[in-house]
Steps between C-alpha positions, in 0.01 A plus 500: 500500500573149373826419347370519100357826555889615681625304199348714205540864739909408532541393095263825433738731767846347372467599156426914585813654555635579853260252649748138437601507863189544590404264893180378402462344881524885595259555257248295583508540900486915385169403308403264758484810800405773234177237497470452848549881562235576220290331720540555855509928354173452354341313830653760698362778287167370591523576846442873494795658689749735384732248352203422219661714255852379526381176512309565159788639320749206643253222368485694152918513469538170639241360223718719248802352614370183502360483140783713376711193594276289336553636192867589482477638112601812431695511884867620553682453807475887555118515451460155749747695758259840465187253554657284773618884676101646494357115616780511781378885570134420476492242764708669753284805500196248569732288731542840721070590467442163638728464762343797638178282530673178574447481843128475506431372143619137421470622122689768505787285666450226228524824244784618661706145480395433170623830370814395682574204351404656159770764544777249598384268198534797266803622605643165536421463066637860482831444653565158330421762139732780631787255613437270095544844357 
């Protein structure tokens, strides 16, 4: 995201209550793997293996999370926490489908790592909201 977009989102997020402390570098590398994991979910849900559902329902939260962030009206730090908790959930159930696959399917291990790093971005944004609050 370039740095007038990041601009207008942190002027937007300072002025709701609870969100002043808010990292927007967290931020953005939590949207930035929510995108990536959007996408290597929905390629993996192609392939037709058991994972496809998880991987279905992790690209669907991840977009949520990602265009929840987006658009950070109407947000509290309790609601982001709650969102940040079921995105963290989401991709660990679809980390554990696809590392049951990731032997023999490349996508499934790209799936699997990308769900990975989502869940360490996310919880990286939701300690840093827990430890402002």
């Amino acid at each position: 995201m370039d740095a007038m977009m990041m601009d207008a989102m942190s002027k937007d997020m300072m002025s709701m209550p609870g969100m002043e402390t808010m990292d927007m570098s967290l931020l953005q590398a939590c949207m930035d793997a929510c995108s990536a994991c959007e996408q290597a979910c929905t390629v993996c849900s192609t392939q037709m293996m058991s994972c496809a559902p998880a991987c279905m329902n992790c690209a669907d939260m991840c977009n949520t999370m990602m265009r929840a962030m987006l658009r950070m009206q109407g947000m509290t730090p309790a609601t982001m926490v709650a969102m940040l908790d079921a995105c963290i959930a989401m991709c660990q159930q679809c980390m554990d489908e696809c590392m049951e696959h990731a032997d023999h399917s490349d996508v499934c291990r790209m799936c699997a790592q990308s769900c990975k790093a989502c869940m360490d971005a996310c919880s990286k944004l939701r300690e840093s909201m827990v430890a402002a609050a």
